[in-house]
N, C-alpha and C positions, 0 to 999 in steps of 0.2 A: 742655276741648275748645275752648272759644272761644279760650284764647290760643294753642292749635298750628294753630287758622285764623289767625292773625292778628288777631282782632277781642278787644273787650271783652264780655264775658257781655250787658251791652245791646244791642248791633249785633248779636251773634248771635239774640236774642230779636227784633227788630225783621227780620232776615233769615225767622226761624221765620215770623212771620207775615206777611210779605208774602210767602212761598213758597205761601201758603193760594190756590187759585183764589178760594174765595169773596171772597177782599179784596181790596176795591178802593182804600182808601184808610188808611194809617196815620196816625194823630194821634201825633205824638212831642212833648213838652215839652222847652222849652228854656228856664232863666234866663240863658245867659250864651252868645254868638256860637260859643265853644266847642263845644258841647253840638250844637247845632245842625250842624257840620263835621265831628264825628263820626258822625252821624245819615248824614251826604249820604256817607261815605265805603262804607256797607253797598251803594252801589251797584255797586261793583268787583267784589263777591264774595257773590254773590245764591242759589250753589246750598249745596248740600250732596252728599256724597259719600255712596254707600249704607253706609257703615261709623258715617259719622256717625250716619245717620236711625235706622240700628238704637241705634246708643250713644242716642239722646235715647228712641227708644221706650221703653227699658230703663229709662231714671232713672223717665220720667213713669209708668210700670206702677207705682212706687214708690205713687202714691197711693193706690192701693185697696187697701193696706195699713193695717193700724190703727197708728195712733201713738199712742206713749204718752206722755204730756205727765208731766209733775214738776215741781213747782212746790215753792219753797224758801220758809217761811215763816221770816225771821231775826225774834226777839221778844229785841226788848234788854233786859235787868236794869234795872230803874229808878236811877236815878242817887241817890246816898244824899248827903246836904246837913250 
């Protein structure tokens, strides 16, 4: 969804929360001027479309679902000398 807005999955997350009335201010990190340019760019494109809001309600309902984790344990053969 974020790239048929045009943005990257972080501009749209950073759009997510400053769409929140209770927010008033977003902390973004930045190591490199880049990062920072990308940041200032979510200003052009602040809304969401109600087709969006339903696709994002949809994914986040995802969590109150139970996940099942699997975990791979690899046990190497001991190396013979």
């Amino acid at each position: 969804m974020a790239l048929a807005r045009g943005q990257s999955l972080a501009q749209m997350a950073l759009v997510w929360v400053l769409r929140n009335e209770s927010v008033t201010t977003a902390l973004c990190g930045a190591s490199r001027p880049e990062q920072v340019e990308d940041s200032v760019k979510v200003l052009g494109h602040l809304d969401f479309s109600s087709e969006e809001l339903a696709q994002i309600d949809h994914i986040a309902s995802w969590h109150d679902r139970p996940v099942l984790t699997l975990s791979l344990i690899h046990i190497s053969e001991p190396t013979r000398r």
